[in-house]
N, C-alpha and C positions, 0 to 999 in steps of 0.2 A: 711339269715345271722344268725352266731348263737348269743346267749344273751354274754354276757361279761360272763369272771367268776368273783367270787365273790373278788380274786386277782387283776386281770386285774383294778374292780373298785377302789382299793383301789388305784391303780397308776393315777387311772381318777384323775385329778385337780379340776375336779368341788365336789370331797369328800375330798379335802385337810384338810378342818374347821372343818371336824367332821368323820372317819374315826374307829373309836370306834363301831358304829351298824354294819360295815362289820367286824370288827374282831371277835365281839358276834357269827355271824354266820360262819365265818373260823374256830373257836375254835369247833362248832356242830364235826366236821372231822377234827379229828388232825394233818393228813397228807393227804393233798391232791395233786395228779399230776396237772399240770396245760399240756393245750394244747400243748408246747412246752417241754414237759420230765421236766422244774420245778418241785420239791419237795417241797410243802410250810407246813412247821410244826405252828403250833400257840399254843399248849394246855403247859400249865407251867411245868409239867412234863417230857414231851418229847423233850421239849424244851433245859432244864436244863442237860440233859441225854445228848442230842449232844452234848453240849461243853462240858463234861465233857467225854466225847468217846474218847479216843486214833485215833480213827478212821477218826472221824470228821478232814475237811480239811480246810483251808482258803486256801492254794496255787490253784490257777486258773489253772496252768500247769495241775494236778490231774484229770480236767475235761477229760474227752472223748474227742475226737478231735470233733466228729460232734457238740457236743456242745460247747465247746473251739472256735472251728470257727467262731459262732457266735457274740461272745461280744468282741469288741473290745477293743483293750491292754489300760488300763489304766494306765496312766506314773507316774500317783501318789502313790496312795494304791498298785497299781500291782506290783511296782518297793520296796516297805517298806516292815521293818520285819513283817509288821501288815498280810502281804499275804505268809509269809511263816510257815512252823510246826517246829515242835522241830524233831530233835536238834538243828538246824541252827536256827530256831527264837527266842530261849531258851538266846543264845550265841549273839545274836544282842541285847535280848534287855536288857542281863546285862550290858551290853556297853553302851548303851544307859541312862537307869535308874540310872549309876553311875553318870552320871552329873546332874542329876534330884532328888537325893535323896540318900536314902538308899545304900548300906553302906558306900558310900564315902561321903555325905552332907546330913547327917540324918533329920538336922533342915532346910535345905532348905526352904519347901513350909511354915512351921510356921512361920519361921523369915522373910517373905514377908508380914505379915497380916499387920504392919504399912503401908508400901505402899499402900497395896490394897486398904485401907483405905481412906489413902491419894488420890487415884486417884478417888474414888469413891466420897471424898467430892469436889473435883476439877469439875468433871462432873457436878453434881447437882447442886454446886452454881452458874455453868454458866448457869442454867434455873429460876433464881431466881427472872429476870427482865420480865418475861412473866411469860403467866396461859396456854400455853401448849406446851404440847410437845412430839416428838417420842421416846418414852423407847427405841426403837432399836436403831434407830438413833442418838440419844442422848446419851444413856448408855451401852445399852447390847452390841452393836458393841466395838464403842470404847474402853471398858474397857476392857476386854479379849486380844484387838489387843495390845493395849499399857501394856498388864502385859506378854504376851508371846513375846513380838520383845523384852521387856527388858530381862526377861529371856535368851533368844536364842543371845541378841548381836545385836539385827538390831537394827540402830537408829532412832532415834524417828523421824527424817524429812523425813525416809523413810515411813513411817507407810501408809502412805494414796495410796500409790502406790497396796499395799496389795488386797485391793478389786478388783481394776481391773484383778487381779491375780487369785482371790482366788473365787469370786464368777460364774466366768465358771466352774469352776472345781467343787464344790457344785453344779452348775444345772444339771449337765451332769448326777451326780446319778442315774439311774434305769430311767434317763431320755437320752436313746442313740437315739434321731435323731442325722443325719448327721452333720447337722449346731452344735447342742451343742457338738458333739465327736470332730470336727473342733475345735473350739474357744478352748475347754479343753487343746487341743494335743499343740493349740501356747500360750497356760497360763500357762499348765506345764514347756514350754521350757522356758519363760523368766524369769519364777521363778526358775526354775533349774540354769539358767546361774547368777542370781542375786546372788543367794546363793552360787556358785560357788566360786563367785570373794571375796563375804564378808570372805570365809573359807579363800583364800588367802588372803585377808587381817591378820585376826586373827592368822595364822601360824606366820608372819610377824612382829606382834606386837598384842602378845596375852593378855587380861583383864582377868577380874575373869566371863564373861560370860559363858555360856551353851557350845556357838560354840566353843568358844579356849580351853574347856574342852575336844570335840570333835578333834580337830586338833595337843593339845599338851599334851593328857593325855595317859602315857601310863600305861594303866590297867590290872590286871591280863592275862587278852582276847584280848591285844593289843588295836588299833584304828579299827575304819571301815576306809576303804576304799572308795576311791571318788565314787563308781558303790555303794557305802552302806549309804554314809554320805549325799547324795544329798535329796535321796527319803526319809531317816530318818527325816532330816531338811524339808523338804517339809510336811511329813506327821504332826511332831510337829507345824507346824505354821498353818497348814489349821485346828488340831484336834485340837490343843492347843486353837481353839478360835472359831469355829465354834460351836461345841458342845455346850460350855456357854453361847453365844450368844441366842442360844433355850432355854437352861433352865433358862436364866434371863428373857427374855421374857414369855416363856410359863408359869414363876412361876407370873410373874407380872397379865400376864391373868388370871390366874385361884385364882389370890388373890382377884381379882377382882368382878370375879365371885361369891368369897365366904370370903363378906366382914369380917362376923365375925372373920375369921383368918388374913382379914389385921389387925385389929383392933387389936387382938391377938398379933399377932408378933409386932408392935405397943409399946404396953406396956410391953411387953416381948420379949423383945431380944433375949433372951437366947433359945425360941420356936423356931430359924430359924435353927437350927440344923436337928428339926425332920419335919418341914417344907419341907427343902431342900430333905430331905429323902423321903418321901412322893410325893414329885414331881417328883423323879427319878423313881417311881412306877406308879405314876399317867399318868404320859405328859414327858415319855424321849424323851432328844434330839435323839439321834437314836431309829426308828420306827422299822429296820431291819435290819438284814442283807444277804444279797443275793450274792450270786455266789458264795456258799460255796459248799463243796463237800465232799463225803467218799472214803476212798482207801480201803477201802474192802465192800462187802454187807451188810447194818444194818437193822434188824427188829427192826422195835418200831412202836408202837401201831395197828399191825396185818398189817401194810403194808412192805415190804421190799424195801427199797430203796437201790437200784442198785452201786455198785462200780463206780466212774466216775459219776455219775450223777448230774447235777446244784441243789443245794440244799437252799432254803430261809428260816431264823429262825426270826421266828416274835415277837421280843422281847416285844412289847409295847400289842400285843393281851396276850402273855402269864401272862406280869405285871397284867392283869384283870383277869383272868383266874377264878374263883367262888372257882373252885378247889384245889384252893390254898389259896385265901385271902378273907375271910368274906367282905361284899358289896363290891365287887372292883370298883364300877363304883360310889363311896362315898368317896371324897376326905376328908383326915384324918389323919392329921396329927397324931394323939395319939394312935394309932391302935400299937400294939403290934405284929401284923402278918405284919411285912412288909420285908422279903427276895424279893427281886427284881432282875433285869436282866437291870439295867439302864446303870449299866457301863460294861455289859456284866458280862462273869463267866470263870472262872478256867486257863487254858493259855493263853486266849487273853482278861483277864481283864485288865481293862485300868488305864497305872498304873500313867495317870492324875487324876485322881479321887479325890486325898487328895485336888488339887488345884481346880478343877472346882466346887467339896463343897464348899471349902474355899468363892470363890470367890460368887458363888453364894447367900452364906450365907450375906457378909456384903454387897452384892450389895440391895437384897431384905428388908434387916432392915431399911439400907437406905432411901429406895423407900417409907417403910412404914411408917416412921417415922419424913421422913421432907418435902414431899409432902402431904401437908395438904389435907385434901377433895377429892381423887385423884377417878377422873372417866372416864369410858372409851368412848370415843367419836362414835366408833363404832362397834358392837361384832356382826359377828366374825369379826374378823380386815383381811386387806387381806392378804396371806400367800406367802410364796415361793414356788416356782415350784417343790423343791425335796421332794419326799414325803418318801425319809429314812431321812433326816434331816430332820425332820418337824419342823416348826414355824414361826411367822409371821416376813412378808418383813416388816412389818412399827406395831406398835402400839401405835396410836397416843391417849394422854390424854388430861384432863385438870384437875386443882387446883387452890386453892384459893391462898394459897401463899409457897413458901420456906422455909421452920422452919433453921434458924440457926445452923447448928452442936454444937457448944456451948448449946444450948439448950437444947440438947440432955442427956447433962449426969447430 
């Protein structure tokens, strides 16, 4: 039997908690073929060049059929602008972003920061009667869920319904047994139809939410269409919260890890800016991404990779890359070299970005600020099974007590 490659392990679960010494050695060969015609890039320069390639593809159609045959359709991403090119993903996600922000609601994600606030002091003083607790389960979760259903229109007695929805769909990642593509294919359908009937509601009796912006806004580029608005809506509520959910966590761990910068952000608020910055470099919520492709042939770094071909860009090996960032594997906040690939780069940058800083920023000041004494019960903590989302299923802490928000300023 042959040895794994050094890809293969990174999908192993048993390197989920530390995955970082396999990328060291992915990065030795910048582009390597995996056993399956896979193309895995990891080095920060090559990296950065594909998304920025006209060439470079996210539509899955684009594949070669023998490899196209292989992975099965994915109802979510497959079906969102996220998996198409320009010009058509150009043109969806103006549409889209116009209820999100810029240029029709410039101030949108800033004039949330009270709430965010708000929900963020709500969480925490409900841990105030106990000395522990699960950051995810407690905060990282629920806060993103409850700022994205408000955003988009779902109501809040729906919220809890959401997991059972949304975390088959997160396993199933680069994780295709039969059983997870299963469970995915009936989690996409009952959240496709849920969303469905919310849109008809909203046409019906439209608010000032996301969705009846979607349903009653007619824009430069018209509406999307029900075949555009479903997997849009789908893609914002799984991305809209899944994402932050890692980086609230994975920033809580690694603050942990490196008390001096709890302590830091602590007395300095105002530190959670280049913090959160630093984390997007350090420990991003997406590890990769995979099942990209080129529509013509690309040479970069003396290998050619082939027209059609499955192509994986390893955004979190390239974040450490030597070749790019002075110690990468020295988390640091105050570093001056820090261009990163956290929220990806150039047409398929992600244009939640302003909100999952946002949110991250006042979740972690938070965290540091009014959980007194706060330590971590067990490192590494255990994690979730997708290892392009990476982050942990639970991190459970403990503290001596809950500081007052009043006492904070």
């Amino acid at each position: 039997m042959s040895q794994p490659s050094i890809f293969d392990q990174v999908l192993d679960f048993a390197n989920r908690a530390d995955p970082y010494p396999l990328y060291r050695q992915l990065r030795e060969q910048p582009v390597r073929r995996e056993a399956d015609g896979t193309f895995v890039v990891s080095t920060y320069r090559e990296v950065a060049s594909l998304l920025h390639d006209p060439r470079f593809s996210n539509d899955r159609t684009k594949l070669r059929p023998e490899y196209a045959g292989k992975i099965p359709p994915d109802e979510v991403s497959g079906a969102s602008f996220i998996r198409t090119d320009p010009p058509e993903h150009d043109r969806l996600r103006r549409i889209v972003t116009r209820q999100f922000g810029p240029p029709n609601r410039p101030t949108r994600i800033a004039d949330l920061e009270p709430d965010l606030e708000r929900i963020v002091t709500r969480l925490i003083d409900g841990l105030a009667d106990q000395h522990e607790a699960d950051i995810v389960g407690d905060l990282a979760y629920p806060f993103p869920v409850a700022v994205i259903c408000d955003l988009l229109g779902v109501p809040a007695e729906d919220e809890p319904r959401f997991r059972e929805w949304v975390d088959p769909i997160v396993d199933s990642i680069s994780q295709l047994t039969p059983d997870r593509v299963a469970r995915r294919k009936d989690a996409a359908r009952d959240l496709g139809a849920y969303l469905s009937g919310l849109a008809e509601q909203r046409r019906q009796n439209p608010g000032p939410d996301m969705l009846s912006g979607f349903v009653t806004d007619d824009g430069p580029e018209g509406r999307l269409d029900e075949q555009e608005l479903i997997p849009a809506l789908m893609l914002l509520l799984v991305a809209g919260h899944e994402t932050t959910v890692n980086l609230i966590a994975n920033g809580t761990l690694t603050l942990l890890r490196h008390p001096q910068w709890l302590e830091r952000l602590r007395q300095d608020p105002e530190s959670s800016i280049r913090v959160v910055e630093e984390l997007l470099r350090y420990e991003p919520s997406v590890q990769f991404l995979p099942d990209r492709t080129c529509v013509a042939d690309i040479e970069i770094a003396g290998t050619t990779i082939p027209k059609g071909a499955p192509l994986t860009l390893m955004l979190a090996a390239a974040n450490r890359d030597p070749a790019h960032v002075r110690d990468p594997d020295m988390f640091d906040p105050d570093r001056d070299d820090n261009e990163h690939l956290g929220f990806g780069s150039a047409t398929h940058y992600c244009f939640g970005a302003p909100l999952a800083r946002l949110e991250a920023q006042i979740a972690l000041t938070q965290i540091a600020q009014r959980l007194a004494d706060l330590r971590l019960v067990e490192d590494p903590p255990p994690y979730r099974p997708s290892p392009v989302l990476r982050g942990p299923i639970h991190l459970p802490v403990t503290y001596d007590k809950v500081t007052p928000v009043e006492a904070m300023s």
